[in-house]
DRENRO-623581 format. One record per residue: residue in three letters; x, y, z of N, C-alpha, C, O in turn. Coordinates in nm, 4 decimals, decimal comma, always signed. Layout:
BEGIN
ALA:X:Y:Z:X:Y:Z:X:Y:Z:X:Y:Z
...
end
This chain:
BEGIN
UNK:+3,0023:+1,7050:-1,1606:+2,9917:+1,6160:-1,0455:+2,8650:+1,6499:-0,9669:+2,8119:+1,7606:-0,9578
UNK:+2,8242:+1,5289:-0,9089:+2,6901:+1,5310:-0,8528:+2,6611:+1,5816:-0,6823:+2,5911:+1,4915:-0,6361
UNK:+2,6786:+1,6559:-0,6046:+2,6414:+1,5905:-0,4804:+2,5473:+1,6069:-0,3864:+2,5162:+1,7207:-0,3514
UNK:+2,4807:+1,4818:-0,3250:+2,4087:+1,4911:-0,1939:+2,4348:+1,5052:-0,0498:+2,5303:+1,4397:-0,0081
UNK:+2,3892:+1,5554:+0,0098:+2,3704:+1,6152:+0,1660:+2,2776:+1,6015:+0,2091:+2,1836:+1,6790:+0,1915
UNK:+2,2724:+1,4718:+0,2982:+2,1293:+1,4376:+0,3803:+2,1392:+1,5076:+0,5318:+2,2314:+1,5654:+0,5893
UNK:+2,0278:+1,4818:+0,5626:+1,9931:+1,5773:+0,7197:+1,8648:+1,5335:+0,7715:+1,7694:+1,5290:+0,6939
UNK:+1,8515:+1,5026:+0,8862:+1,7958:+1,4927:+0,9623:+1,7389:+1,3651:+1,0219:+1,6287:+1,3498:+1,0745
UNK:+1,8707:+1,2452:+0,9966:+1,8848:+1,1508:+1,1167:+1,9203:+1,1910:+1,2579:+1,9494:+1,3079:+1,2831
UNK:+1,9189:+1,1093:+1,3386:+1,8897:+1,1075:+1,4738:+1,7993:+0,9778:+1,5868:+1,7406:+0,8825:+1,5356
UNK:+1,8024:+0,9915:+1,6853:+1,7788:+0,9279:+1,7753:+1,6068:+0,9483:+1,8384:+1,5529:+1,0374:+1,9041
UNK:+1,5590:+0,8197:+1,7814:+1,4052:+0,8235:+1,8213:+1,3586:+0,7124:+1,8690:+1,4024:+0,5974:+1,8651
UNK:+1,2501:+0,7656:+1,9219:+1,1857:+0,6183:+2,0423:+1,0664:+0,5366:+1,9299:+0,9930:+0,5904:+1,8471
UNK:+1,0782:+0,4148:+1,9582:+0,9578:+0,3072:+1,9097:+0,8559:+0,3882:+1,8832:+0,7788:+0,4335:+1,9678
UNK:+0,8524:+0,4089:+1,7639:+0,6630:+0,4398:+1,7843:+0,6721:+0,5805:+1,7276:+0,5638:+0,6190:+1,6835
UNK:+0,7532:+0,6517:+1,7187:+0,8420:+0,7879:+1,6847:+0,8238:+0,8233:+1,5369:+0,7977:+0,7271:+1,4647
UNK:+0,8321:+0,9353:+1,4821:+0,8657:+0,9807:+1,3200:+0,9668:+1,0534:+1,3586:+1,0018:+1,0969:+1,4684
UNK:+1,0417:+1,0661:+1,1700:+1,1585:+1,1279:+1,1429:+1,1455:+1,1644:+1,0123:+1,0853:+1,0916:+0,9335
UNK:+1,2019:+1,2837:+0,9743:+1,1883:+1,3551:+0,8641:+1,3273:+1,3197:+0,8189:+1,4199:+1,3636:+0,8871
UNK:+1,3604:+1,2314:+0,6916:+1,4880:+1,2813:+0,6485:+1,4950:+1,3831:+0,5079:+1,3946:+1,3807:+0,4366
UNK:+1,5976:+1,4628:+0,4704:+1,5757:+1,4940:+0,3734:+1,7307:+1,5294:+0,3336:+1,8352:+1,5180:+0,3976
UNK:+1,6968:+1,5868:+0,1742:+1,8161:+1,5117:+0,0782:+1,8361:+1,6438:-0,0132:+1,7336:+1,6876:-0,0654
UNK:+1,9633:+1,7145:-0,0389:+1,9347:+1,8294:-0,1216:+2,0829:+1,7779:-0,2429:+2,1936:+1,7668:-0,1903
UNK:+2,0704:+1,7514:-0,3932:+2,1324:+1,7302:-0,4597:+2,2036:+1,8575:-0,5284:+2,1213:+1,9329:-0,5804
UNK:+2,2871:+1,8830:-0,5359:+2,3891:+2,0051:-0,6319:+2,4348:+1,9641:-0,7578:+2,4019:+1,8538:-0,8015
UNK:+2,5030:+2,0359:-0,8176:+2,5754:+1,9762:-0,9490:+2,5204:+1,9958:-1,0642:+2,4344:+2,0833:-1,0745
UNK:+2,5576:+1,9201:-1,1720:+2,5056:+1,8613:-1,2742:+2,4417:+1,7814:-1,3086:+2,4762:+1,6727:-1,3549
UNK:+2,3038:+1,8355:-1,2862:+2,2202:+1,7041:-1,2409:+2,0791:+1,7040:-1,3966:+2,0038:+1,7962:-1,4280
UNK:+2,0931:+1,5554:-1,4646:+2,0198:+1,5410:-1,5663:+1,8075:+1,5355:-1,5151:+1,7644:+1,4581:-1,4297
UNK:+1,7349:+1,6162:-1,5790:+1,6548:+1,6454:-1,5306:+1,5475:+1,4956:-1,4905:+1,4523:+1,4659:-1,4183
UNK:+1,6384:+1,4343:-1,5912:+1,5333:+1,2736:-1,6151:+1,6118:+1,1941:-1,4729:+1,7251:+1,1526:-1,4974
UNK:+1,5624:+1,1718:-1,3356:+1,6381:+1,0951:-1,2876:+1,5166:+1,0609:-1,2219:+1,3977:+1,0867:-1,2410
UNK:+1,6252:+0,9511:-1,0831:+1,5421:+0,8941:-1,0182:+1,6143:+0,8918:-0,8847:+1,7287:+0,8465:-0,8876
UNK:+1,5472:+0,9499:-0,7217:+1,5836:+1,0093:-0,6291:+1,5399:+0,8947:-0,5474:+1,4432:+0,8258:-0,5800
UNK:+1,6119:+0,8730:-0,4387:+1,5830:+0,7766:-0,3760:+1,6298:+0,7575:-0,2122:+1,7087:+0,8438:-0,1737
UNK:+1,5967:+0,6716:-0,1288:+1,6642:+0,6425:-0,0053:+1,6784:+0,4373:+0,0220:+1,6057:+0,3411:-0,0028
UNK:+1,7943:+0,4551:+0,0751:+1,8307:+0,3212:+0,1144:+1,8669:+0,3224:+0,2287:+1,8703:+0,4311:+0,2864
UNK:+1,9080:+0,1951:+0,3022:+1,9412:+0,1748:+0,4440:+2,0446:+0,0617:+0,4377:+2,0366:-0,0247:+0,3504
UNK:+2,1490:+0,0622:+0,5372:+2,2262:-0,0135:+0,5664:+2,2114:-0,0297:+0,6922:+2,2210:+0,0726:+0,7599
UNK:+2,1834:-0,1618:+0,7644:+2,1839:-0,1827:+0,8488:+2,3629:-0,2906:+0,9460:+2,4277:-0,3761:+0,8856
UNK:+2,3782:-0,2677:+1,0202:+2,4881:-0,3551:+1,1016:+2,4773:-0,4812:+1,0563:+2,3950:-0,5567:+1,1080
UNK:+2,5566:-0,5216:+0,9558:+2,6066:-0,6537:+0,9076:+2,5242:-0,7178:+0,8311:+2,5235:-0,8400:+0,8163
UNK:+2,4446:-0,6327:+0,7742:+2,3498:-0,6381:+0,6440:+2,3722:-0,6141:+0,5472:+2,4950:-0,6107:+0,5384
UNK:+2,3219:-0,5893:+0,4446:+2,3071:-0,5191:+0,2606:+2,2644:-0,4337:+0,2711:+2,1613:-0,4151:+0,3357
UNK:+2,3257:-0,3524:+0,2134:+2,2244:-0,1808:+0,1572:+2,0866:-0,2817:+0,1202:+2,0904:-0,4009:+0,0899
UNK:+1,9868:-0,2091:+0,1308:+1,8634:-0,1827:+0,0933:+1,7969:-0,0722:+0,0477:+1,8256:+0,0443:+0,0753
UNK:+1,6894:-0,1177:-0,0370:+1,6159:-0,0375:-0,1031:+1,4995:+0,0607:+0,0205:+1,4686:-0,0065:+0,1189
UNK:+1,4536:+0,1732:+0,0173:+1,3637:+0,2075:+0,0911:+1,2605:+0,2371:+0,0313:+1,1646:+0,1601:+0,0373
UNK:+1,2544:+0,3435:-0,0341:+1,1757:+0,3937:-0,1272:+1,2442:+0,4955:-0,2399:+1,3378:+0,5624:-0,1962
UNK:+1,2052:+0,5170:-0,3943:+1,2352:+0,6014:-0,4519:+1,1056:+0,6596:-0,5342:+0,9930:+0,6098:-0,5349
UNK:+1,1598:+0,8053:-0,6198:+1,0905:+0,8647:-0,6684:+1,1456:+0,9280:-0,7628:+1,2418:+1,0046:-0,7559
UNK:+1,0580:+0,8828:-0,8935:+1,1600:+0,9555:-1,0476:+1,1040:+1,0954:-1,0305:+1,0228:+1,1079:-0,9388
UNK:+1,1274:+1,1820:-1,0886:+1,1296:+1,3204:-1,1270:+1,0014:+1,3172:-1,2207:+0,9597:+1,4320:-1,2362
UNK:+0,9190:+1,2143:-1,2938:+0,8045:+1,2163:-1,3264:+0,6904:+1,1516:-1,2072:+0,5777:+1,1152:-1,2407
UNK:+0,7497:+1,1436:-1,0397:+0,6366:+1,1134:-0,9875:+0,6017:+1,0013:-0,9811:+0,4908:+0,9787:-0,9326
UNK:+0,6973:+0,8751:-1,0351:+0,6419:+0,7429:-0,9794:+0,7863:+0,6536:-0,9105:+0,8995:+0,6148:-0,9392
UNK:+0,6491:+0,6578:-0,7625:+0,7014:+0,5758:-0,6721:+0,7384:+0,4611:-0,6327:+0,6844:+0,3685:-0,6933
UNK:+0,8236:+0,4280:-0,5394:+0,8060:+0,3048:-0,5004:+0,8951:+0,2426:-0,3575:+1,0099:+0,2838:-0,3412
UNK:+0,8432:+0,1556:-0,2706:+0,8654:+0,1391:-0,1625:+0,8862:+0,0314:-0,1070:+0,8344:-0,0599:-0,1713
UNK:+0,9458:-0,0074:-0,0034:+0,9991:-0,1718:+0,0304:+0,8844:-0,1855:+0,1062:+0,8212:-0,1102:+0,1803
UNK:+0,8707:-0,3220:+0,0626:+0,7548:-0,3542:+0,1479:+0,8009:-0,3416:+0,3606:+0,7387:-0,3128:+0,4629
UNK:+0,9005:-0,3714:+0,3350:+0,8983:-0,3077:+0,5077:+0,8974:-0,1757:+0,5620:+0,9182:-0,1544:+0,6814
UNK:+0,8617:-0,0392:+0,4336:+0,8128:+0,0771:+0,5405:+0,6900:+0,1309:+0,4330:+0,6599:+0,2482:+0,4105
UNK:+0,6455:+0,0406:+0,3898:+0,5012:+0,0275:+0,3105:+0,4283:+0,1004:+0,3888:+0,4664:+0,0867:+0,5051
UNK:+0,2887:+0,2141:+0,3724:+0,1787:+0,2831:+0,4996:+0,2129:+0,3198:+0,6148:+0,1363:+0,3424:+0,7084
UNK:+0,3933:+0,3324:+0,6147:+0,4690:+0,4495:+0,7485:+0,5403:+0,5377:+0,7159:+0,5926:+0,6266:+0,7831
UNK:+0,5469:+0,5034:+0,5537:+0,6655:+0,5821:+0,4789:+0,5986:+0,6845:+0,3908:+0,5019:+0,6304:+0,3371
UNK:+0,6136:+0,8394:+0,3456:+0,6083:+0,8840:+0,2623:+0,7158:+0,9667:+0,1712:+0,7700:+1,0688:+0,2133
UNK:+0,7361:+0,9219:+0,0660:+0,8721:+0,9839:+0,0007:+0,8151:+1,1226:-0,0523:+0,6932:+1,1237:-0,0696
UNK:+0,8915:+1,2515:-0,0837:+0,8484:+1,2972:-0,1996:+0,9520:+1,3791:-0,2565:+1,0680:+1,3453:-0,2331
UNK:+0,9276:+1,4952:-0,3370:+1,0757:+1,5221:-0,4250:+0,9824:+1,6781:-0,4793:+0,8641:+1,7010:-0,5044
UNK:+1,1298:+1,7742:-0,4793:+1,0528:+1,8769:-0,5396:+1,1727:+1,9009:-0,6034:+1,2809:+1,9387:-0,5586
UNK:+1,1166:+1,8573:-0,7773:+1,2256:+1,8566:-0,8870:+1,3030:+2,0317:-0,9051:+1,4200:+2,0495:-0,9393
UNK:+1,2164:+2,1288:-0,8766:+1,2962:+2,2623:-0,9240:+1,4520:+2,2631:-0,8249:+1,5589:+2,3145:-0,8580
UNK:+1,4214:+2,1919:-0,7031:+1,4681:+2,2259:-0,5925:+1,6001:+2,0649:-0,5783:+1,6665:+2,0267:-0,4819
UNK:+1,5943:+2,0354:-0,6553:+1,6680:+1,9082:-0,6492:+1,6493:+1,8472:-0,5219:+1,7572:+1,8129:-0,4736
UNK:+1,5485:+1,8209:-0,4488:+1,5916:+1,7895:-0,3449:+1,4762:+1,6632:-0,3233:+1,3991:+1,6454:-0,4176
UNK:+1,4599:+1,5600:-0,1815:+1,4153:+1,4519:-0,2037:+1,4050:+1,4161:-0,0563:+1,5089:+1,4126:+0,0095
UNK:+1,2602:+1,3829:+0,0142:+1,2494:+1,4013:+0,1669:+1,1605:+1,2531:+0,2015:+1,0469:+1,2246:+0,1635
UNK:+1,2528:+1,1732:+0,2852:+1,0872:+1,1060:+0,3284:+1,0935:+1,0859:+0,4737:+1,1773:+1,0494:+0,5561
UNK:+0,9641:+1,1266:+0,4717:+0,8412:+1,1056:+0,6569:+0,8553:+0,9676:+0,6717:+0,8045:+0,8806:+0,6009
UNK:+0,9186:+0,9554:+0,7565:+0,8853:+0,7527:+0,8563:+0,8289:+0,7855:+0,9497:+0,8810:+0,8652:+1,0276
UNK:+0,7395:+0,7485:+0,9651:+0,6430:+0,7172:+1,1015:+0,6149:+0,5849:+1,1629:+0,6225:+0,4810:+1,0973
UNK:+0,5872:+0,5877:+1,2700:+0,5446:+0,4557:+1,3607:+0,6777:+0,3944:+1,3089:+0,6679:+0,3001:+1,2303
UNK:+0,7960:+0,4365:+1,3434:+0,9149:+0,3585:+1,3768:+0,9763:+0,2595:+1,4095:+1,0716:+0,3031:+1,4740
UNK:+0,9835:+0,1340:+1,4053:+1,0541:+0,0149:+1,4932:+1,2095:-0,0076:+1,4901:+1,2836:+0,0312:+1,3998
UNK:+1,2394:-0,0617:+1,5789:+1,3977:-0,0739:+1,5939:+1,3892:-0,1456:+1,5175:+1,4887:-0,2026:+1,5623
UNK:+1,3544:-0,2257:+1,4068:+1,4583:-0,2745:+1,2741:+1,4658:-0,1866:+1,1988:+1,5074:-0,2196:+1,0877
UNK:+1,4371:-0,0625:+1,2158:+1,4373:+0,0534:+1,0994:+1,5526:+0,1202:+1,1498:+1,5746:+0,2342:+1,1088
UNK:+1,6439:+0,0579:+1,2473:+1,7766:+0,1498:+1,2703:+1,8491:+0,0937:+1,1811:+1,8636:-0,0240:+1,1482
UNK:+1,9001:+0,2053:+1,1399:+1,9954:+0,1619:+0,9975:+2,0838:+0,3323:+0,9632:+2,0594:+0,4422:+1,0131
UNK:+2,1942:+0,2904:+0,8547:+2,2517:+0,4304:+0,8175:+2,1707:+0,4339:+0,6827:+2,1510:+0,3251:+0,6285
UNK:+2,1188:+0,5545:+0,6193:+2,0193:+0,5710:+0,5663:+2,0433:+0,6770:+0,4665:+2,0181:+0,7961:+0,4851
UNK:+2,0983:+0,6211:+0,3494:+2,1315:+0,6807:+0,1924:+2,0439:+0,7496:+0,0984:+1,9342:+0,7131:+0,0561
UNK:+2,1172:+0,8659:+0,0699:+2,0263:+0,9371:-0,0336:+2,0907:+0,9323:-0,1443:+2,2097:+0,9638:-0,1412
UNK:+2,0294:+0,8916:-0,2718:+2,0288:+0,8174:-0,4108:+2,0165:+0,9219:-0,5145:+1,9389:+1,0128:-0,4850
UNK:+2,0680:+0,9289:-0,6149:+1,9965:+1,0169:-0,7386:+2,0615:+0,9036:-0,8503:+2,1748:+0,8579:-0,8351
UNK:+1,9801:+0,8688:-0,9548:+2,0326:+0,7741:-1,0240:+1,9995:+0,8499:-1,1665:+1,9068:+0,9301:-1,1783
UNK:+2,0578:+0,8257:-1,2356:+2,0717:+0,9023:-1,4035:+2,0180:+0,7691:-1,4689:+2,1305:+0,7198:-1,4601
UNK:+1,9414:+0,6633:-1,5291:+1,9335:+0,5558:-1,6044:+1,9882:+0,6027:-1,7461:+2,0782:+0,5455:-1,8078
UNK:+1,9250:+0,7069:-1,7844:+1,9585:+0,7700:-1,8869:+2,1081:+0,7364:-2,0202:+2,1230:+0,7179:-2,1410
UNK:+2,2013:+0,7479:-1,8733:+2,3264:+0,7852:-1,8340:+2,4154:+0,6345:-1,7731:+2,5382:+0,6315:-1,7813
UNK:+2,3611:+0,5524:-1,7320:+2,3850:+0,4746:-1,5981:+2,4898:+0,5473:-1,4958:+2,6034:+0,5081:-1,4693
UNK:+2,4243:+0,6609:-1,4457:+2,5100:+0,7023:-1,3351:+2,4493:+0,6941:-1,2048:+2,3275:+0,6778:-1,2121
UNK:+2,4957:+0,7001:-1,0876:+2,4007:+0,7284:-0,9865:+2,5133:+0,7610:-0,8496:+2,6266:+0,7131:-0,8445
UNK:+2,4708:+0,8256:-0,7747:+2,5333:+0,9266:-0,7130:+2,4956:+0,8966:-0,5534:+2,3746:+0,8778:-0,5411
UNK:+2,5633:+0,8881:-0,4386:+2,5336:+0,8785:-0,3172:+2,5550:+0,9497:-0,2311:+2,6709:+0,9891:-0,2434
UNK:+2,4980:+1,0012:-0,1273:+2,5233:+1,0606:-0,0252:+2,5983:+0,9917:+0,0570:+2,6184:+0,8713:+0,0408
UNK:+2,6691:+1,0904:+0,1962:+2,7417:+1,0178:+0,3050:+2,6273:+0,9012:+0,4108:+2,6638:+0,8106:+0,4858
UNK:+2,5539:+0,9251:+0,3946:+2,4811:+0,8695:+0,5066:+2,4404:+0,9449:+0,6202:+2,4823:+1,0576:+0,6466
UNK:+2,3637:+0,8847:+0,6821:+2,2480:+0,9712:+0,7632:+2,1915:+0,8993:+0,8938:+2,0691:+0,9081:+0,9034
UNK:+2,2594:+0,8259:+1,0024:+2,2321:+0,7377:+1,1656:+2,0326:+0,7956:+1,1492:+1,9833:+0,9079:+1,1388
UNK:+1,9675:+0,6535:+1,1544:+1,9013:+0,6782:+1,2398:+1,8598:+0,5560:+1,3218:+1,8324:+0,4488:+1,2678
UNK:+1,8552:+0,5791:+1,4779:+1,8634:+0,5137:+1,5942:+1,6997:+0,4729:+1,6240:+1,6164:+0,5635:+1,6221
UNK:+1,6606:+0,3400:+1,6501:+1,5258:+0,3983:+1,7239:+1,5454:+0,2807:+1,8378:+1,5782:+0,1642:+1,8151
UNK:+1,5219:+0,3300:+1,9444:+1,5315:+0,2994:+2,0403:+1,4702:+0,3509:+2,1988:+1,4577:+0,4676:+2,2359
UNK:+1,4438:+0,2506:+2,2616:+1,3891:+0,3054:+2,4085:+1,4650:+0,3626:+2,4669:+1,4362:+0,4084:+2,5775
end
C-alpha cells in the first residue's frame, strides 16, 4: 500500500507564495508519475501540475510562470512553489502518485489553501 502526506497548506494574502510538499511511503514502483491537483468549492478536481520520475513536466495553464513543481525520486517525495497567488487558487490541494505502468494511482488527504485579504 501506497501513502501520501501533504504539508504545508495554509492561509495567504493575494500576491503571497506557498510551499506545498508531498512525502510518499510504501510500495512504491520506481516508474511513476507525482503530481498535485485542486478541488475547489463546487467544482472538479483539477489538474495542477505533475512530474514523472524521469523529469517531465507539466502544468495547467492557470498556474503556468507562478508554479514550480519538483520531485526528488530517492526521497519519494514531490513539492511545488506557487507564487503571486490569487484567490481563485483557493482550493483543497491533492498530492498524486500514479503507477501507469500498473494503472494505479494513489491520493493524499488533502491540503486547505486559503488566499485571501
Amino acid at each position: 500500500q501506497v501513502r501520501l502526506v501533504e504539508s504545508g497548506g495554509g492561509l495567504v494574502q493575494p500576491g503571497g507564495s506557498l510551499r506545498l510538499s508531498c512525502a510518499a511511503s510504501g510500495s512504491i514502483f520506481s516508474t511513476n508519475v507525482m503530481g498535485w491537483y485542486r478541488q475547489a468549492p463546487g467544482k472538479q478536481r483539477e489538474l495542477v501540475a505533475t512530474i514523472s520520475s524521469g523529469g517531465w513536466i507539466n502544468y495547467a495553464d492557470s498556474v503556468k510562470g507562478r508554479s514550480v513543481i519538483s520531485r526528488d525520486n530517492a526521497k519519494n517525495t514531490v513539492s511545488l512553489q506557487m507564487n503571486s497567488l490569487k484567490s481563485e487558487d483557493t482550493a483543497v490541494y491533492y498530492c498524486n502518485l500514479n503507477v501507469p505502468a500498473f494503472g494505479e494511482g494513489y491520493w493524499g488527504q488533502g491540503t486547505q489553501v486559503t488566499v485571501s485579504s
